[in-house]
LUMZA-285053 format. One record per residue (C-alpha): residue number from 1; x, y, z. Coordinates in Angstrom, 1 decimal. Example, Ala and Ser with C-alpha at 12.3 -4.5 7.8 and 13.67 -1.06 7.14 Angstrom:
> 1 12.3 -4.5 7.8
> 2 13.7 -1.1 7.1
END
This chain:
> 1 14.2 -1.7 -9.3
> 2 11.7 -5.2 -9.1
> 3 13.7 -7.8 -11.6
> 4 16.4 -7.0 -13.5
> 5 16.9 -9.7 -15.9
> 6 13.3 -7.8 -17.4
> 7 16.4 -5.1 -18.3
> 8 17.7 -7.5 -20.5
> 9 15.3 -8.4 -22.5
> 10 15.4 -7.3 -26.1
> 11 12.4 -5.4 -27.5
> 12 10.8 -7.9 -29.2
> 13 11.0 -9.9 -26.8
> 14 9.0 -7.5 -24.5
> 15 6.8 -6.6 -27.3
> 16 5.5 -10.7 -27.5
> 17 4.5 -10.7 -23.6
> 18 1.4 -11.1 -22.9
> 19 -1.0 -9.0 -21.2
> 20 -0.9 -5.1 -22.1
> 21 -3.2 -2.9 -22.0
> 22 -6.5 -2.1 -23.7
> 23 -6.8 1.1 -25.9
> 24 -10.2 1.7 -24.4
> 25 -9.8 1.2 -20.9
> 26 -9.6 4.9 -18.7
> 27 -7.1 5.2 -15.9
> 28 -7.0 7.5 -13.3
> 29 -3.5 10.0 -13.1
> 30 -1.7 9.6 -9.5
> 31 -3.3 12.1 -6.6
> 32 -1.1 15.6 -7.0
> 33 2.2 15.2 -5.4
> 34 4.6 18.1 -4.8
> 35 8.7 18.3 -3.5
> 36 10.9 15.0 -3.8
> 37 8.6 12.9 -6.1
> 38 11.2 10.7 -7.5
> 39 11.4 7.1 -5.9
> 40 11.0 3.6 -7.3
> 41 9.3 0.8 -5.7
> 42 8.1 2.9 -2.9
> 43 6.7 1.5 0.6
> 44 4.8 4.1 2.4
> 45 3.3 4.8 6.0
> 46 1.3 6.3 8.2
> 47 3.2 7.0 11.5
> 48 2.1 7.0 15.1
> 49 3.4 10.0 15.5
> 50 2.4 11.4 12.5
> 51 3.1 12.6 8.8
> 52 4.6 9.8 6.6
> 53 7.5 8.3 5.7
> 54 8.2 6.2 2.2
> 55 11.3 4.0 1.7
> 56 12.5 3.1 -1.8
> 57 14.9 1.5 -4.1
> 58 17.6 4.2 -4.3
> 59 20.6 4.8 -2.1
> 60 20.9 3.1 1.4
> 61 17.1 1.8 0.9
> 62 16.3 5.9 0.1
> 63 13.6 7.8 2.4
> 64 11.3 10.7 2.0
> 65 8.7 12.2 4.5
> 66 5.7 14.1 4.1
> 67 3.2 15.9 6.5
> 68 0.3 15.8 5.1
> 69 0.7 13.1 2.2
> 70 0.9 15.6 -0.7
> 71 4.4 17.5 0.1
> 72 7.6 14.9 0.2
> 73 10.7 16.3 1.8
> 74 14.1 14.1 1.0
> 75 15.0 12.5 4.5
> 76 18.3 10.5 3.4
> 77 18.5 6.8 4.0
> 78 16.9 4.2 6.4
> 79 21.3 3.3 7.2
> 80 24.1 5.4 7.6
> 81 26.4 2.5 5.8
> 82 25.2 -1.1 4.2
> 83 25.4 -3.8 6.4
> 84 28.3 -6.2 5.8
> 85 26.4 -9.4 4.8
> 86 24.7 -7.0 1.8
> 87 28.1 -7.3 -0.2
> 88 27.4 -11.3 -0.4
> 89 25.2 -10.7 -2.5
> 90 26.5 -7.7 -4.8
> 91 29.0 -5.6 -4.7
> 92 27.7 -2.4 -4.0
> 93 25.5 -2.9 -1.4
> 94 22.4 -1.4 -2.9
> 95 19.2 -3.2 -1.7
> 96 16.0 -3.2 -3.7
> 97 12.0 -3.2 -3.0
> 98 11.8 -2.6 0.8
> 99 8.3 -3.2 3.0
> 100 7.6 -1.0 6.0
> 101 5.0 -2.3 8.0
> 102 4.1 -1.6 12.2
> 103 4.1 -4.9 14.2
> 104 4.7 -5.4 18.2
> 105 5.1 -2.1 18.4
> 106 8.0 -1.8 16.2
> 107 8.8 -0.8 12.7
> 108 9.6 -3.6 10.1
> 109 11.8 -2.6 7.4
> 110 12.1 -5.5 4.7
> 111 14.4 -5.4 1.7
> 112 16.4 -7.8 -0.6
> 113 20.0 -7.6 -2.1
> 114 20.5 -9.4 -5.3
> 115 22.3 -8.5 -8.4
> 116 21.2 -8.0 -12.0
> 117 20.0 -11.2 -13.8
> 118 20.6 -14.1 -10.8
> 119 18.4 -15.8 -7.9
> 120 21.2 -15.6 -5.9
> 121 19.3 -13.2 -3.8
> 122 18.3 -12.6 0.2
> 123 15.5 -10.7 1.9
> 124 16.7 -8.8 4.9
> 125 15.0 -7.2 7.9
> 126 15.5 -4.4 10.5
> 127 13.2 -3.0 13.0
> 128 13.2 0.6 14.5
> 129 11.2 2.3 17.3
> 130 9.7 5.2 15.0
> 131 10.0 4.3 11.2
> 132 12.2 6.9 10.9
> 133 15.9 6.9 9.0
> 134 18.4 6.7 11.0
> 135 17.0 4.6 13.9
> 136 16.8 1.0 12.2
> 137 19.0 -1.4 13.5
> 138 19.5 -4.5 11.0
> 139 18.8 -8.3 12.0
> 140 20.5 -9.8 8.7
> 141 18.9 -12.5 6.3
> 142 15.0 -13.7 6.6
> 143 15.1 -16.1 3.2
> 144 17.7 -16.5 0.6
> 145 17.4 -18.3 -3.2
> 146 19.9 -19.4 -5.1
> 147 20.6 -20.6 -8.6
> 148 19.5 -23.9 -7.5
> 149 16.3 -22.7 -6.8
> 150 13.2 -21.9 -9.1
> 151 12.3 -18.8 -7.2
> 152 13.8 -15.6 -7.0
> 153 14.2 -14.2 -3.1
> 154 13.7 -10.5 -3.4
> 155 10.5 -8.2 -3.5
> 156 9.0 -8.8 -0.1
> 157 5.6 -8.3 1.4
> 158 4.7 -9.0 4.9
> 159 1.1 -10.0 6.4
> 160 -0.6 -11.0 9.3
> 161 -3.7 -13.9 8.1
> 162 -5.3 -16.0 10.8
> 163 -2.6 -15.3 13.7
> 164 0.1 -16.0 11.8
> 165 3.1 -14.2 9.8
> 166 3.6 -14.8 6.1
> 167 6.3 -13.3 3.0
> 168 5.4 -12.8 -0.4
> 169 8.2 -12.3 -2.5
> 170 9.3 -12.9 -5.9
> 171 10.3 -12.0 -9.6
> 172 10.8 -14.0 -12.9
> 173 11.9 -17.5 -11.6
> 174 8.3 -18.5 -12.0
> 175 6.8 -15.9 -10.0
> 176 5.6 -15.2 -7.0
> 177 6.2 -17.2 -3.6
> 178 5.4 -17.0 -0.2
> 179 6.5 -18.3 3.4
> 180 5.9 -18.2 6.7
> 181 7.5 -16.5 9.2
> 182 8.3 -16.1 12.7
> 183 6.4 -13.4 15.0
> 184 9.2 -13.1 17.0
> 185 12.1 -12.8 14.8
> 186 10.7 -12.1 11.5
> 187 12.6 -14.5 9.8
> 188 11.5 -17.8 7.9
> 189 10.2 -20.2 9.6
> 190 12.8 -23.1 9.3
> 191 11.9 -26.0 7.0
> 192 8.9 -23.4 5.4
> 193 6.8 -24.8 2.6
> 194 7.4 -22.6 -0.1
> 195 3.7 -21.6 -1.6
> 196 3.5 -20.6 -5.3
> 197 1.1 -17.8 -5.9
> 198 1.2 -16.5 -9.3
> 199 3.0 -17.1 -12.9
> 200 3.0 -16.8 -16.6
> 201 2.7 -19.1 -18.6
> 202 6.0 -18.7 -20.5
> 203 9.5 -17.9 -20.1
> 204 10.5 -15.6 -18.7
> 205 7.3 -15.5 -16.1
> 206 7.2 -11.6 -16.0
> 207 5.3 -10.8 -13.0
> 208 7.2 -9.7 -9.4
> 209 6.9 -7.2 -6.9
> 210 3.7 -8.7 -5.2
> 211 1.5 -6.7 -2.1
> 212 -1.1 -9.0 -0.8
> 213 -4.1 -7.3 1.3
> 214 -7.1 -8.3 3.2
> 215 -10.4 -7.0 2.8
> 216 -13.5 -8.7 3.8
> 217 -13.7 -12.1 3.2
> 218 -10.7 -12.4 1.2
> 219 -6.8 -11.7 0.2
> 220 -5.7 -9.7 -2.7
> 221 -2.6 -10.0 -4.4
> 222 -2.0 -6.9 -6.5
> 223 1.9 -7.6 -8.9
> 224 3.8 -6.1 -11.4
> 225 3.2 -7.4 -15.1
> 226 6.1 -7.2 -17.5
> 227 8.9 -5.0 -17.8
> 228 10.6 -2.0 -15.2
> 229 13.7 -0.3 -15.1
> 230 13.6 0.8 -18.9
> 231 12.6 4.2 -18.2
> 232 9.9 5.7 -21.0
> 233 10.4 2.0 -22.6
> 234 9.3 0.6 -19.3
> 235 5.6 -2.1 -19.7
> 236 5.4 -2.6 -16.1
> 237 1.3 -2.7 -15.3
> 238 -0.3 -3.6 -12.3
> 239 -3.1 -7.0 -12.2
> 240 -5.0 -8.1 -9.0
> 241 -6.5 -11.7 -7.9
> 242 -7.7 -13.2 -4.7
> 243 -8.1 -15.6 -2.7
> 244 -10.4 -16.8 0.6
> 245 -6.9 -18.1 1.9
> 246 -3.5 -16.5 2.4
> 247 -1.5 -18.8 0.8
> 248 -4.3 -19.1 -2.1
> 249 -5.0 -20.1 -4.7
> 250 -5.4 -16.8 -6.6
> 251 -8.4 -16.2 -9.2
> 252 -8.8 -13.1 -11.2
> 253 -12.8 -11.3 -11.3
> 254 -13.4 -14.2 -14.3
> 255 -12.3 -17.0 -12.4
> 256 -8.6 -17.6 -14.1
> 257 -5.7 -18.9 -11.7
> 258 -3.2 -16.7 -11.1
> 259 -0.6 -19.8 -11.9
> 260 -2.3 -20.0 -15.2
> 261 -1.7 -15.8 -16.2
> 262 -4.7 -14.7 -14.6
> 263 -5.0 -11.1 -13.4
> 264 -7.2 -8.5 -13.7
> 265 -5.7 -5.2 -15.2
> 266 -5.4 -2.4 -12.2
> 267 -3.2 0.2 -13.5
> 268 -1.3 0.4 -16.7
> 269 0.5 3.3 -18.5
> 270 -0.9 6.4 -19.6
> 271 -0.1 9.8 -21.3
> 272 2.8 10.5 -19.1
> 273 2.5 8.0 -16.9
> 274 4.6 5.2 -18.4
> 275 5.3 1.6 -16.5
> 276 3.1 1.9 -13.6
> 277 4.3 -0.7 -10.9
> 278 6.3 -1.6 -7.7
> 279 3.4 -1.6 -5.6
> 280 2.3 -1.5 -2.5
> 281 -0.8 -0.6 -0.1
> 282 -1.3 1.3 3.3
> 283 -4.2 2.5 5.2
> 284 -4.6 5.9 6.1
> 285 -7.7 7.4 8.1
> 286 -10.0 4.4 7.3
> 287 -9.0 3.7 3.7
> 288 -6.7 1.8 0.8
> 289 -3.9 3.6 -0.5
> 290 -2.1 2.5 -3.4
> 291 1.8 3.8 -3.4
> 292 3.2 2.6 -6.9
> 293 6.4 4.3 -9.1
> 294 5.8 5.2 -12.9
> 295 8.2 6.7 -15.2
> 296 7.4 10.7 -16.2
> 297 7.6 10.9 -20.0
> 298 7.0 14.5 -19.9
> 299 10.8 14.5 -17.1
> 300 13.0 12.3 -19.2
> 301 11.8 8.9 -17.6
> 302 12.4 9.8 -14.4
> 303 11.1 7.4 -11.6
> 304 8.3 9.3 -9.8
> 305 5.5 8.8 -6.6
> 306 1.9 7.7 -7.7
> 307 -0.4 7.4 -4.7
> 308 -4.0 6.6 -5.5
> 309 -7.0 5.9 -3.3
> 310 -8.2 2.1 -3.7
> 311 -12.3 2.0 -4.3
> 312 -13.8 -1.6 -3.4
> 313 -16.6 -2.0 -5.4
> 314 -19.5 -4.0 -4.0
> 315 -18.8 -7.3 -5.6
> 316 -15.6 -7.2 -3.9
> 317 -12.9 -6.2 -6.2
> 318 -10.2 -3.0 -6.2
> 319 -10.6 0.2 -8.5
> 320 -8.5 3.6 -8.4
> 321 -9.8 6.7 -7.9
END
């Protein structure tokens, strides 16, 4: 679940934000997905050994495996029990929003405990020898915000750029961020600059939950617009910009900065596809796959899977297929 304080917006407020979606534009429904489709916020792999394995908001940061990409078996949790620094931060010890990536030759699981409406918030990490749930072993806090801050420290997304290691994270509290980080530990590097990425122009800056990818030339920086966690009332949409350098700035296809509202409109809600976000991209057999949550308004609401191959058009800019 990417921000919560999106939860407590009134209707009309939601209704006045900027940015939803045109009546005319076509979007493509998510690739058919059979078993345990529901998840939110869901990370997703291709593992050495082979199938797949997606973590999500849910449970003990939930987990769900597949074969063959198209049939998801529930798998449990990534932990047995919430580590004991998790309860600083609320008092359940539910984390939010993980990223799996491969690194060193070890898994990376990050993830980020907060609590409805605050920036008192941390982004964890843990590493495991197959990606698998049950086998990660936690290292404890990589950032933390607090109400002092004008960032929000949950939502990461880890990438390699130019040899070195770098976090995007953010919600509300002005958007998205990003820091550097340390190969060796994964954490923050101490003393980080803290790089702004992307806002709106108002209160209450609804874009989080950013996934930033290289292809060619330049970074892409695909993040949830507006509203989650509302079920068939859900707005959440996905917009993309990029930038020739990690730490940007971001421009949308007509040129407008990211920190100004720019974006171009990936994905929004469709038919029964409502509030399509909580991002993220892997690569499987050569190409982009984008792994995003949308709320079934033909199941209640329910959180489900979308997964939908990424097309890069020649001028360089992401469409679904």
């Amino acid at each position: 679940m990417r921000l919560r304080l999106a939860s407590l917006l009134t209707a009309a407020v939601v209704a006045l934000l900027p940015g939803t979606a045109r009546a005319d534009v076509t979007y493509p429904d998510p690739q058919p997905v059979t078993g345990r489709q529901i998840i939110h916020d869901p990370t997703v792999i291709r593992l050495e050994s082979g199938g797949y394995v997606a973590y999500s908001t849910g449970g003990i940061i939930g987990a769900r495996t597949s074969k063959d990409r198209t049939h998801w078996d529930d798998a449990g949790n990534a932990f047995a029990v919430p580590p004991s620094w998790w309860y600083e931060y609320n008092d359940t010890g539910d984390p939010w929003a993980p990223d799996l990536s491969l690194r060193a030759g070890r898994y990376w699981l990050y993830y980020a405990v907060s609590s409805w409406g605050t920036n008192h918030s941390a982004i964890g990490v843990a590493t495991s020898p197959t990606g698998l749930p049950g086998t990660w072993t936690d290292h404890g806090k990589v950032f933390a915000s607090e109400t002092t801050d004008t960032f929000n420290a949950i939502d990461p997304a880890v990438i390699r750029a130019d040899g070195r290691l770098w976090m995007s994270f953010g919600s509300y509290w002005t958007g998205i961020r990003m820091v550097e980080l340390d190969p060796v530990t994964g954490k923050a590097v101490q003393g980080a600059t803290v790089h702004h990425l992307a806002t709106r122009p108002d209160a209450p800056y609804a874009v989080e939950g950013p996934y930033i990818v290289r292809h060619g030339s330049h970074y892409y920086l695909f993040a949830s617009y507006d509203a989650c966690c509302a079920g068939v009332n859900s707005t959440y949409k996905i917009r993309v910009g990029r930038s020739a350098s990690v730490t940007g700035p971001y421009v949308d296809s007509t040129g407008k900065p990211l920190l100004e509202g720019g974006g171009d409109l990936l994905l929004a809600g469709h038919g029964r596809y409502v509030g399509t976000g909580g991002e993220s991209v892997f690569r499987d057999r050569g190409g982009d796959v984008l792994a995003y949550h949308y709320y079934d308004a033909e199941d209640g609401g329910v959180p489900k899977l979308g997964l939908n191959t990424l097309h890069w058009t020649k001028n360089g800019w992401p469409r679904l297929l």
